[in-house]
C-alpha positions as CSV (number, residue, x, y, z in Angstrom):
1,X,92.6,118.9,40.0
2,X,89.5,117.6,41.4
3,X,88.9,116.3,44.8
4,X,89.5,112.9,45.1
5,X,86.5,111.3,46.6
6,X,87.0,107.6,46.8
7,X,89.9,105.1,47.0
8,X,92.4,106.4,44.4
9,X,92.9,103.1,42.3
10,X,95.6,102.7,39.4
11,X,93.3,103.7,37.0
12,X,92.6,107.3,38.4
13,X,96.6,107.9,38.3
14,X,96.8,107.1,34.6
15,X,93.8,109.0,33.6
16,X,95.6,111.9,35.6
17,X,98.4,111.4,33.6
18,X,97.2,110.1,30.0
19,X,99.6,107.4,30.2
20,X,98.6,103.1,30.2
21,X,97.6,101.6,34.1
22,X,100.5,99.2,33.1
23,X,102.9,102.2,32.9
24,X,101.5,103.6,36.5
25,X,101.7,100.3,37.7
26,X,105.5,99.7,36.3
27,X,106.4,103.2,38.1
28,X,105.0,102.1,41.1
29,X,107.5,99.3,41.4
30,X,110.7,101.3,40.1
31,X,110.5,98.6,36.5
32,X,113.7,100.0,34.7
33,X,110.9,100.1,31.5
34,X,109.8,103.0,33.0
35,X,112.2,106.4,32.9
36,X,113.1,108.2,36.1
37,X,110.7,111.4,35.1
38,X,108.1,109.4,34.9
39,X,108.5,107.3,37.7
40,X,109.0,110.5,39.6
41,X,105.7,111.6,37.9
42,X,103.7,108.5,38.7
43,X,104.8,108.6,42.5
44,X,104.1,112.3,43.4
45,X,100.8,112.2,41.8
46,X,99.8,108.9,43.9
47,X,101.4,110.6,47.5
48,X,98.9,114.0,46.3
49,X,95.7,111.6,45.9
50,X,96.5,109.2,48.6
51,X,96.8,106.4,46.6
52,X,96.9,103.3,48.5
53,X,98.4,99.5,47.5
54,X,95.7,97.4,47.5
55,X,96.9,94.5,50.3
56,X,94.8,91.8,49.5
57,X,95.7,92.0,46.0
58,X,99.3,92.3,47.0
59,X,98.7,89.1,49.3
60,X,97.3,87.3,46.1
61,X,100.3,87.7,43.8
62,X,102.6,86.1,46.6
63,X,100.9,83.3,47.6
64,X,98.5,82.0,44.6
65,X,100.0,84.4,41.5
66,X,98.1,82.2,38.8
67,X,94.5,83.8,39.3
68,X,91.9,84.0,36.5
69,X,89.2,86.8,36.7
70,X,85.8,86.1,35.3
71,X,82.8,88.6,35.5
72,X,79.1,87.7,34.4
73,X,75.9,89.5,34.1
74,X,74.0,87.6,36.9
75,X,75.2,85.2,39.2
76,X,72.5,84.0,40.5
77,X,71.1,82.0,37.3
78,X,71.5,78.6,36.5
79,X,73.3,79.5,33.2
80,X,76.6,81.7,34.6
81,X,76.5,79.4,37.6
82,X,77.0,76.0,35.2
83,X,79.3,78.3,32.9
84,X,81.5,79.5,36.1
85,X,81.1,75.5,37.5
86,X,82.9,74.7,33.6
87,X,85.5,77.7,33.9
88,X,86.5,76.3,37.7
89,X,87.2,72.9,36.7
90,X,89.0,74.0,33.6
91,X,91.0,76.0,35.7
92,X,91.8,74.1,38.4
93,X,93.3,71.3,36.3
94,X,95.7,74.4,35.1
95,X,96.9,75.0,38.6
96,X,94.7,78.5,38.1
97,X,92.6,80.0,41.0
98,X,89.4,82.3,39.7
99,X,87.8,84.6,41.1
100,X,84.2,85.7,40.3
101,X,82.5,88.8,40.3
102,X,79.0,89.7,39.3
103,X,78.2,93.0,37.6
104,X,74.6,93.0,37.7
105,X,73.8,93.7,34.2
106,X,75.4,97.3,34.9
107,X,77.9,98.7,32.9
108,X,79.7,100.9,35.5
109,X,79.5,98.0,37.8
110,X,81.2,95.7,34.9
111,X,83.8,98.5,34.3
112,X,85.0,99.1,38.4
113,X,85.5,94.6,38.0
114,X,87.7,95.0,35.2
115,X,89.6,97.7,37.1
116,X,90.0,95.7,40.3
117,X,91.2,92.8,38.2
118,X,93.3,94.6,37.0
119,X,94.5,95.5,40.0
120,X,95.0,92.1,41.4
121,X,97.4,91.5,38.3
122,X,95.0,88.6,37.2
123,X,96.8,86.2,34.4
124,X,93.9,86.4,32.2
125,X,90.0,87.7,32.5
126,X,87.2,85.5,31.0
127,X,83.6,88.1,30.6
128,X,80.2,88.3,29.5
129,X,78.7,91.6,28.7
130,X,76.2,93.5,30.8
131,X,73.2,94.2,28.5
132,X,73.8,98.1,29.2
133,X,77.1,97.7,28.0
134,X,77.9,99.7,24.5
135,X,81.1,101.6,25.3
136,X,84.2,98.9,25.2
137,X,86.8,101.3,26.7
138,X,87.8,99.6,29.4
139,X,88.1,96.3,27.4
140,X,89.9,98.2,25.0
141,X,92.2,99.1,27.9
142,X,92.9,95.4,28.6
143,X,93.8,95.2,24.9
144,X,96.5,97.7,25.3
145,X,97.8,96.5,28.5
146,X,98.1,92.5,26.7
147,X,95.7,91.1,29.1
148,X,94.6,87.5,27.8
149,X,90.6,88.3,27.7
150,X,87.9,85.9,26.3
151,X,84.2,86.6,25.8
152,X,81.6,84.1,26.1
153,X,77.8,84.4,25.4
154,X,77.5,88.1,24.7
155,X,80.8,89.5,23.0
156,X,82.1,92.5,21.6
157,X,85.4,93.7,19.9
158,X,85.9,90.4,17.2
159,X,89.1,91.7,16.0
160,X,90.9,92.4,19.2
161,X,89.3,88.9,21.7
162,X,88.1,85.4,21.5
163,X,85.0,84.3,22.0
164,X,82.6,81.5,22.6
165,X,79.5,81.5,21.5
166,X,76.1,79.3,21.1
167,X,74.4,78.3,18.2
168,X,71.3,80.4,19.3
169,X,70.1,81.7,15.5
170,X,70.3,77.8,14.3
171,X,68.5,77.1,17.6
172,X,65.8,79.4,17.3
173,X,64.8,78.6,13.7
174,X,64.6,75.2,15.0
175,X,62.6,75.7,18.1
176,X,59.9,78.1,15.6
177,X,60.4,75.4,12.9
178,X,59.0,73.2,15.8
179,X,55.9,75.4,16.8
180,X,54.7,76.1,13.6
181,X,55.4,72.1,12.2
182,X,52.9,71.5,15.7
183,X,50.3,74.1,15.2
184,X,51.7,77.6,16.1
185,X,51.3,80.5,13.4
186,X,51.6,83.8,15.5
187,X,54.5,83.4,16.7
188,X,56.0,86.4,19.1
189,X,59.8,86.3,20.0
190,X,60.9,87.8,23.7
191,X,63.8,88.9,23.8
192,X,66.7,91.5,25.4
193,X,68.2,94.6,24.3
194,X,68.8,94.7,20.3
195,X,72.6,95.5,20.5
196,X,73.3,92.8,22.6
197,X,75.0,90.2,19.5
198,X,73.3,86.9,21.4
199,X,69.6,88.7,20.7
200,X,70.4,89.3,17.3
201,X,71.8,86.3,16.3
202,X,68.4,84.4,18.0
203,X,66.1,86.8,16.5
204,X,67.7,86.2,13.6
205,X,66.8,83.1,13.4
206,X,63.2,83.3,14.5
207,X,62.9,85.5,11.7
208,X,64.2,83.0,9.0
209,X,61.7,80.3,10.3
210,X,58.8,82.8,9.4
211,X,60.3,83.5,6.4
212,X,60.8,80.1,4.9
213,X,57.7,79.3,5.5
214,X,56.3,82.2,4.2
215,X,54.4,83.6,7.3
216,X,54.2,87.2,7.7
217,X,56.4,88.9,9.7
218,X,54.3,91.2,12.3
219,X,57.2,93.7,13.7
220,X,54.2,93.9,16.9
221,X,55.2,90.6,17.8
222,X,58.8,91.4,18.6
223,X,59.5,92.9,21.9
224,X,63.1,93.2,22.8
225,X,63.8,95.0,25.8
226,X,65.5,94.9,29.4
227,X,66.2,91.4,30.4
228,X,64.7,91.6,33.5
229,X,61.4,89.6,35.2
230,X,59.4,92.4,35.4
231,X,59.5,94.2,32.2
232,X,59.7,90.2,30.6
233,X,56.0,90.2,32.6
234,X,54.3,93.0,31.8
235,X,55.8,92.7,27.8
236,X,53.7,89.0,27.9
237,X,50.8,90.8,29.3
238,X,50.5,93.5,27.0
239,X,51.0,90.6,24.0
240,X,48.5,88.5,25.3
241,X,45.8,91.5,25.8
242,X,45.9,92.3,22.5
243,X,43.2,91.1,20.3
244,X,45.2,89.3,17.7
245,X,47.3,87.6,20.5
246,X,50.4,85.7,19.8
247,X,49.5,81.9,20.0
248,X,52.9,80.9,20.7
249,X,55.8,82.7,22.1
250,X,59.9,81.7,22.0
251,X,61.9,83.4,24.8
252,X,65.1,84.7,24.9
253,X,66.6,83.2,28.0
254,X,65.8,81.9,31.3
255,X,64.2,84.7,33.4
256,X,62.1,86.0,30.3
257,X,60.8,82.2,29.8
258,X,59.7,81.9,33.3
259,X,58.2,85.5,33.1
260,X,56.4,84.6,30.1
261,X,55.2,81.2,32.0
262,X,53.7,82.9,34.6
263,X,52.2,85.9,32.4
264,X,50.6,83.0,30.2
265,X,49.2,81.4,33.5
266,X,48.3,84.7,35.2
267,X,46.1,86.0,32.2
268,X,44.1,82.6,32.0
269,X,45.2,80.7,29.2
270,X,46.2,77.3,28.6
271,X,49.5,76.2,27.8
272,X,50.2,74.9,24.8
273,X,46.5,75.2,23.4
274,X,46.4,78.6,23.9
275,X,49.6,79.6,23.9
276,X,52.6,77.8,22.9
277,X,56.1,78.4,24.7
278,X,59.8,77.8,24.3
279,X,62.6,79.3,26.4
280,X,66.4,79.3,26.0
281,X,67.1,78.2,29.5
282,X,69.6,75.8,31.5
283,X,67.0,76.1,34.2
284,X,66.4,72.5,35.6
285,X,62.9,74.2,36.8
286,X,61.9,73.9,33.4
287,X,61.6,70.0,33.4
288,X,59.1,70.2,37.0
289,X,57.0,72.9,36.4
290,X,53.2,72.0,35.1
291,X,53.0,71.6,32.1
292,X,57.1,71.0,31.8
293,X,58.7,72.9,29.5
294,X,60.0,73.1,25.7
295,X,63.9,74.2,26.4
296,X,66.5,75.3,24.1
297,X,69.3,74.2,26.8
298,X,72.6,75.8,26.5
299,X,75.8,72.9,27.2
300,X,76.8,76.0,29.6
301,X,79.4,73.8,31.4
302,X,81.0,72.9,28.7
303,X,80.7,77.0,27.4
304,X,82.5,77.8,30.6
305,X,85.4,75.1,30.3
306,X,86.0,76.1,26.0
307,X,86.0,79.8,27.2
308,X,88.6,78.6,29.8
309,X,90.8,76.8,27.3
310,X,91.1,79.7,25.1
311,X,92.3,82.1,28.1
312,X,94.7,79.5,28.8
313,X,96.0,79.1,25.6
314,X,96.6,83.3,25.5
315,X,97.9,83.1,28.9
316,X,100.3,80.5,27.5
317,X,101.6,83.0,24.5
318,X,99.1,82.0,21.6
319,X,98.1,85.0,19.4
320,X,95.5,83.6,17.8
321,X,91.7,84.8,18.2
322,X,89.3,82.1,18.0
323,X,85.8,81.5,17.3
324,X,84.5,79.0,19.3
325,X,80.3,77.7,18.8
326,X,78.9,75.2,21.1
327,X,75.8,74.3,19.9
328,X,72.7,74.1,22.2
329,X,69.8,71.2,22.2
330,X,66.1,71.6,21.6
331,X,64.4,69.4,24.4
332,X,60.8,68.8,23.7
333,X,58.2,68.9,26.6
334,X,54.8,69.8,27.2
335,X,54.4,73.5,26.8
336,X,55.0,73.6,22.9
337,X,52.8,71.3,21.0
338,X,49.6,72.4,20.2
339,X,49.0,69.2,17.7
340,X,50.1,66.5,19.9
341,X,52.8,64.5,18.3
């Protein structure tokens, strides 16, 4: 058995044992579901790795037992803030506390959250995938265990979780509908990583604009990559360097439309005449930057409080697994008419 190396959690005693972290978590507290071997089992293996109750979790179920977990990509951003801000007042109207955890658009980070909530015998967890997530294990897990779970934004696992999602591929047709009805006809699309659902349901819909009216489809002008501020930078800068350049650009989400702004501006060029733009972003920057900026805005508050609803309503026994679309708005500014309208 290997060296145990950091806090033994309840996880590390059922992988031990190939048994559920509900049964190791039963066997801990003598439940009369779990039989005497195995309780025996579960107990010797914890008092070999040291295994350790985690207090403040223990503290938590006394004295506020109705706790709601909810982990998000990056905290930080004016779009899982407002979607948090939705989730809290949801919740608090439920008599539910949450707590929030950030996993940094890392999977393993995303993974040891899960665990911990699971720890802290959370009612329900509400999540939004890290874009380096592609192996659902541990949400799997939280399936077996009967764990009310919800996805919002980025989702995975249709059959097993609800979900709440945007418009985005009816959004982005519109928003490239918009550039090329105002002048646009190179149109390049920013986005994140391709197996992340929310980039291909946006692409998607870029793609049909072109299509329908019967623009060609230069595979060059789609970058999808890390969602990140740097990469979202340098991508711009390679586009606009090239001698065909884009003459309009529609960006995924927040921190690729402000790195595309600042590319746009750093190379030179003028915005819209030049180079078009429109960003899915909450981002109230985006209406007091110069020139102010074409949005498709996300109604991530109200994301946050339907995401909410639908834990609640698992919490509260209902099997059913919804499909939940709150559809987005295109706000028109100043950075995505070339023909002035």
């Amino acid at each position: 058995m290997a060296v145990n190396k950091h806090r033994t959690s309840l996880k590390d005693l059922a992988r031990e044992l190939g048994v559920s972290i509900a049964t190791v978590s039963r066997a801990l507290r003598n439940s009369p579901e779990i039989g005497k071997d195995m309780q025996q089992k579960v107990k010797e293996l914890a008092k070999q790795l040291n295994y350790r109750p985690n207090p403040f979790a223990q503290s938590l179920r006394r004295e506020a037992p109705k706790i709601i977990g909810v982990v998000v990509p990056n905290l930080v951003t004016h779009y899982y803030a407002a979607v948090l801000d939705g989730i809290e007042n949801e919740a608090a109207r439920a008599g539910y506390s949450v707590i929030s955890a950030n996993s940094h658009e890392d999977f393993d980070t995303e993974a040891r959250v899960i665990d911990n909530f699971i720890g802290l015998h959370v009612e329900g967890i509400i999540a939004c995938l890290a874009q380096n997530t592609t192996d659902y294990s541990h949400f799997e897990e939280i399936a077996r265990m009967g764990i009310p779970l919800v996805f919002f934004g980025r989702t995975c696992l249709p059959d097993l979780f609800s979900s709440v999602t945007a418009n985005g591929d009816e959004a982005a047709q519109m928003a490239t509908q918009h550039l090329i009805d105002t002048g646009s006809r190179r149109i390049a699309f920013i986005g994140g990583p391709n197996h992340i659902d929310m980039v291909r349901r946006r692409k998607h819909g870029y793609l049909e604009a072109l299509r329908e009216n019967s623009l060609p489809i230069d595979r060059d002008m789609v970058i999808c990559d890390r969602i990140d501020y740097d990469v979202a930078l340098r991508s711009t800068i390679e586009l606009l360097s090239r001698p065909n350049r884009p003459d309009a650009i529609l960006a995924f989400n927040d921190i690729i439309t402000f790195a595309a702004f600042t590319a746009i501006k750093q190379m030179g060029l003028t915005i819209p005449d030049d180079v078009a733009l429109i960003g899915f972003t909450d981002d109230a920057h985006a209406a007091y930057v110069t020139p102010r900026m074409s949005a498709i805005e996300d109604q991530s508050h109200e994301m946050g409080a339907t995401a909410c609803q639908l834990l609640l309503k698992s919490i509260g026994g209902d099997k059913t697994i919804y499909r939940e679309r709150v559809p987005q708005q295109l706000v028109i500014r100043d950075t995505s008419a070339k023909i002035r309208l």
